[in-house]
N, C-alpha and C positions, 0 to 999 in steps of 0.2 A: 577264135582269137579275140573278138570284140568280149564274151563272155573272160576272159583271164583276164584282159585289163580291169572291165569292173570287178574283179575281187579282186584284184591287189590294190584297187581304189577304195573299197569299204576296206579291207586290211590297213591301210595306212589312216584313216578317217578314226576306225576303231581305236586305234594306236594313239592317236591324238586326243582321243576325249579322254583315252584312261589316263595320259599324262597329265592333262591338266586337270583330273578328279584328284589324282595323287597327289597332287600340289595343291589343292585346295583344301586335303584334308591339314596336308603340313603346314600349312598357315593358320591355320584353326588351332591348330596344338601350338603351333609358337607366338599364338598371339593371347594365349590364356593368361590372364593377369591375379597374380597372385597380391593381395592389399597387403599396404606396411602394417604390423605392430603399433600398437596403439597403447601405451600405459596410461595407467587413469591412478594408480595409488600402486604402493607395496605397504604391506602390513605385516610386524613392527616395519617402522625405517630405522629403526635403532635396533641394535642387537650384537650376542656375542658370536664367535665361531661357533660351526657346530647344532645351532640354532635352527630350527626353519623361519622361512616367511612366505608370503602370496604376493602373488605381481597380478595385479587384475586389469583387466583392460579388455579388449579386442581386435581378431583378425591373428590371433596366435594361431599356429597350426597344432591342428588338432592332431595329427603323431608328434608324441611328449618330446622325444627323441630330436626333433627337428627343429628344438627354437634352442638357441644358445644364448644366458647371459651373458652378459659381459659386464664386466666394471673395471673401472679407471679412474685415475686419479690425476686432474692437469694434462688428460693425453696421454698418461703411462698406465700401459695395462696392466692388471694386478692380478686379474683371476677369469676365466670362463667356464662358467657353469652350465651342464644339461640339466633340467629340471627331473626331479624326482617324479613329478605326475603332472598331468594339466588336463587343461583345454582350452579351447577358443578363445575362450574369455580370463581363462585364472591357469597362472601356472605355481607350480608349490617349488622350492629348492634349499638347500642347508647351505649358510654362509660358511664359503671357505675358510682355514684360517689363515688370514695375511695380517696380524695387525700385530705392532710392536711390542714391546713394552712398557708398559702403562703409558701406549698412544693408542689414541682414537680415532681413526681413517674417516675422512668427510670423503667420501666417493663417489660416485655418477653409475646408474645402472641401466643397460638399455637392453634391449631384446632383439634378436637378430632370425630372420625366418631365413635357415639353410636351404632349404628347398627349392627355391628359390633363385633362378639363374642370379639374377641381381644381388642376390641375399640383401631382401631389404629391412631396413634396420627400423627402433622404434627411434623416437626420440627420447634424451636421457632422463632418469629421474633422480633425486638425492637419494643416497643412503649412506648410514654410520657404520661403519663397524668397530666394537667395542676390543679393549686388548683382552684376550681371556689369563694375563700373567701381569701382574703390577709389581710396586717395589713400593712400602711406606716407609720412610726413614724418622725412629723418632730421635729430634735434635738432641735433647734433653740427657739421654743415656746409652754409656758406651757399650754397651749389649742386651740387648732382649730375652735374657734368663730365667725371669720372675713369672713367667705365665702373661696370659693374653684374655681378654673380658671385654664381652661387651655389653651396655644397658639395655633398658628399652628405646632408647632412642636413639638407638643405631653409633652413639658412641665408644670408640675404641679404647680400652686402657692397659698399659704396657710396662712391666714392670722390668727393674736392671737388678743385677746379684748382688754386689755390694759395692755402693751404695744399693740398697735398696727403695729408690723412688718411683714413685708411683706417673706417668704421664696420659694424660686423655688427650683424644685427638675425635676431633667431630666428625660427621661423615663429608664436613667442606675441605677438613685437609688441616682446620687447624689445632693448632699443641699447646697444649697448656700443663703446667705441675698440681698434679690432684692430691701427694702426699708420700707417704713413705712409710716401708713396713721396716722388720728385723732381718737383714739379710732374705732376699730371693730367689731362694731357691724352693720351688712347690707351686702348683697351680692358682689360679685365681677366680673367683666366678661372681657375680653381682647375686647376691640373695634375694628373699621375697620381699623383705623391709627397704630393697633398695638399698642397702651397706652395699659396700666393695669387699670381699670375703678373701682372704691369702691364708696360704701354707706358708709356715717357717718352718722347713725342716729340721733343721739345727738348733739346739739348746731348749730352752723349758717354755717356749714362746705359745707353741700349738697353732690352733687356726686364730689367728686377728681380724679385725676387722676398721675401714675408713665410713666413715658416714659419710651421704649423698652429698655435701656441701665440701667434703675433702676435708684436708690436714693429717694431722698425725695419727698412727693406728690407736685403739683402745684394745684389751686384752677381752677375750671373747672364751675362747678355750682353752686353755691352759694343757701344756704337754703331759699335766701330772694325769688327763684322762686318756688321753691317744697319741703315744709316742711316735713321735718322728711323721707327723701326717703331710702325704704330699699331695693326694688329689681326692674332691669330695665334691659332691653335689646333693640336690635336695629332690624328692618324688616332691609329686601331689598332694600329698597329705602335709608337710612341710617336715617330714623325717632326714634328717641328714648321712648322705653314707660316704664312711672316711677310709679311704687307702694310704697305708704306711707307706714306709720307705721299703720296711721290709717284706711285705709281701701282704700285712695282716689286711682284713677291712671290718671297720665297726659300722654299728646303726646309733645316730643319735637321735632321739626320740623328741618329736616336734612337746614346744610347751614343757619342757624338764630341763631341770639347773643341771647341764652336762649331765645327764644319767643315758648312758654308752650299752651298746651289747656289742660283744663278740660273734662276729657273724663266719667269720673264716680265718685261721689260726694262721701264723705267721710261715710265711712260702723262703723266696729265693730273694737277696737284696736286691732292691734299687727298679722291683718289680710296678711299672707303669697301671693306674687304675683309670675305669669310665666306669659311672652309671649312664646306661641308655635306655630308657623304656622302662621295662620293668624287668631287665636284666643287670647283673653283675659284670662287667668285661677285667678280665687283667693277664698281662703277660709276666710270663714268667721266665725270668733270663738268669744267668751266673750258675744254670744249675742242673748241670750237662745229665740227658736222658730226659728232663722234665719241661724243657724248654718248649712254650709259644705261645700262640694266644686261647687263653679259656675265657667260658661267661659259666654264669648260676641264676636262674632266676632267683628275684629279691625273696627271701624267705619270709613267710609268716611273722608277728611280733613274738617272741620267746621262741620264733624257733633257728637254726644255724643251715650252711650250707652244706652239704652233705656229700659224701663222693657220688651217688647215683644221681646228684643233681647237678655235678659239673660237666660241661660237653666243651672238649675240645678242639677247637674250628680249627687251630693249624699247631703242628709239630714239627719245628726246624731248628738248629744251631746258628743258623746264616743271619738273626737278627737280635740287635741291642738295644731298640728303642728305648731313649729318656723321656717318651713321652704319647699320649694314642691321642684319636679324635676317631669323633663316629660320625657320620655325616645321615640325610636321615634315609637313606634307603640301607642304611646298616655297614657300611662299609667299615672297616677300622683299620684309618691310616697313620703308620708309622714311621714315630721321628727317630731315624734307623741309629744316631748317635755316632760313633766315630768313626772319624776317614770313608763316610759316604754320603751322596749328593743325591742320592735317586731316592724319590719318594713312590714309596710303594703300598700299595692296602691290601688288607685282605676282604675278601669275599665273605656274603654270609656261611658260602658253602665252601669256603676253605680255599680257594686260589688267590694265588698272590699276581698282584696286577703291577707292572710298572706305569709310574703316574706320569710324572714330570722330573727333568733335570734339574735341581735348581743351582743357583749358580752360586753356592758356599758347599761345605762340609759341614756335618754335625746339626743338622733342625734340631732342633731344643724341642718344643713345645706347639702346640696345636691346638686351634678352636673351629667346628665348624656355624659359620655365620650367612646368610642370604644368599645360599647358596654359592657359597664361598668357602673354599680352607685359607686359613689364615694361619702361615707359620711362623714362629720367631726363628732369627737365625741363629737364636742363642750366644756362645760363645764368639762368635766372628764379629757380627759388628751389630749396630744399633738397626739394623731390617725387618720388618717383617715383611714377608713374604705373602703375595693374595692371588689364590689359583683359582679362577670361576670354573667350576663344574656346570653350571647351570642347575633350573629342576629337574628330576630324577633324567636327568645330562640326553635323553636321546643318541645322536650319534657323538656327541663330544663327549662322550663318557671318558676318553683319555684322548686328551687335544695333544696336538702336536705340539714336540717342543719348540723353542723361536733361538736356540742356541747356534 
């Protein structure tokens, strides 16, 4: 009898130590202290959508998955971000897009460790985020018809149809009157001399030109060498190459009084040209079976473009464009002309991408600038239009619309 009492006295003893071991292990685990987030910089703090940046600091958890940005703006939250990759000390993330148009968000960014029963937070840090869609209104003229130029010094010039006046606007936003061609209609582009370079499509005018100090055009090319010219640019060597209205494109030969070759024989009207690189691009539209967009690399001097050397990237009926832009990873986006608002490019390799909605009908014309397209609205009102893509775009290759 004396023996069964003391084993149900070690039985209860043993009982008691395991419980208060298991209770000391459970305090050890809930007394493990997890440190706040600590940011020490992000880099950029300015930036568009789409974009990365680094959050650097300390006490970030090291599973990526587990620290949440956050940003806000006065207390309203705007966005929460999981980071792309991290560690301890550095987490990487792509800025959402939250930003207006053509507003700039001054916002607050902090780190938050989920893990975390408390989820304790860092304290905040500044950051901008840039609009990836602006709006430039030039005062000056009641639609942006005439094509789109910019210098070397980051100056914008915008030309109206008729009248046809010429406006620069600096990269500070301000406008001023640089001059005026013969009716605008045809593209623009700043030469190697620094002239202001236009198409007149219409009547015996050809390509004109404004000198750097502005005023009225001087007569440059004369229509009696390349009729109806609406868009042209210059290689490296300072060769000029000119797209008609109707399809043709010449070479004009750098250091020669207008002496012209025939480089590709007249196509489908009112067919849109680029030179980009050392290719030919041009679309050919009104000319059902033949429709879309082709290139030719630049031929030899004396020699023409040939059909084994035309490759064409897309054949469709579905587009009109009055107008291309190549941006420089190659992309050619077109200004789809009437009764539609969706800006779309093609691929090098032939897929058609929808970009951005913009908010008119009818894009007229196109420049790709600092990683920027810049579109005219053409016939609707005095806008142009400025979509940042970024460089060669990461994941903002087609941002979201803000519509």
């Amino acid at each position: 009898m004396e023996n069964k009492y003391i084993r149900i006295l070690s039985i209860i003893s043993l009982s008691v130590l395991v419980m208060f071991s298991c209770e000391d292990e459970t305090k050890d685990v809930e007394d493990t202290v997890v440190p706040t987030p600590v940011i020490t910089s992000i880099d950029p703090a300015e930036g568009y959508p789409g974009e990365e940046a680094t959050i650097t600091g300390e006490n970030f958890n090291a599973t990526t998955s587990l620290n949440l940005i956050e940003i806000d703006t006065n207390g309203v939250s705007l966005a929460s971000v999981t980071p792309s990759a991290g560690t301890a000390t550095s987490l990487t993330f792509t800025r959402p897009n939250v930003s207006g148009v053509g507003v700039t968000i001054n916002a607050t960014l902090r780190v938050r460790n989920v893990e975390d029963v408390e989820e304790k937070v860092s304290e905040s840090i500044a950051i901008s985020l840039l609009p990836v869609f602006d709006i430039v209104y030039v005062n000056g003229l009641p639609k942006t018809k005439g094509g789109l130029a910019f210098d070397a010094d980051g100056n914008l010039y915008a030309r109206g149809q008729d009248p046809a006046d010429v406006f620069k606007i600096t990269p500070e936003g301000e406008e001023s009157y640089f001059g005026q061609t013969h009716w605008g209609e045809g593209e623009m582009h700043i030469g190697p001399d620094g002239y202001l370079y236009a198409a007149v499509v219409w009547g015996d005018y050809g390509i004109v030109r404004i000198s750097p100090a502005g005023g009225d055009y001087e007569t440059w090319m004369p229509d009696m060498y390349v009729n109806n010219p609406f868009d042209f640019d210059w290689d490296s060597d300072g060769n000029m190459y000119i797209g008609t209205a109707d399809g043709t494109i010449y070479r004009r030969l750098a250091n020669t009084d207008n002496e012209v070759e025939l480089l590709k024989s007249s196509g489908a009207w009112g067919s849109p040209f680029r030179l980009y690189n050392d290719d030919l691009y041009w679309y050919t539209k009104n000319d059902s079976g033949s429709n879309g967009l082709y290139k030719a690399p630049v031929p030899a001097v004396g020699d023409t473009v040939t059909a084994s050397s035309i490759t064409q990237i897309l054949a469709s009926e579905d587009y009109n464009p009055s107008g291309l832009a190549i941006d420089g990873m190659g992309n050619v986006y077109l200004m789809v002309g009437w009764e539609n608002s969706t800006l779309v490019r093609v691929t090098p390799q032939g897929a058609v991408e929808e970009v951005w909605e913009l908010p008119t009908e009818n894009p007229n014309k196109a420049v790709w600038h600092n990683n920027k397209l810049w579109i005219a609205a053409g016939n609707q009102d005095s806008s142009v239009y400025v979509l940042h893509l970024g460089e060669e775009y990461g994941t903002g290759a087609v941002p979201q619309n803000t519509w």
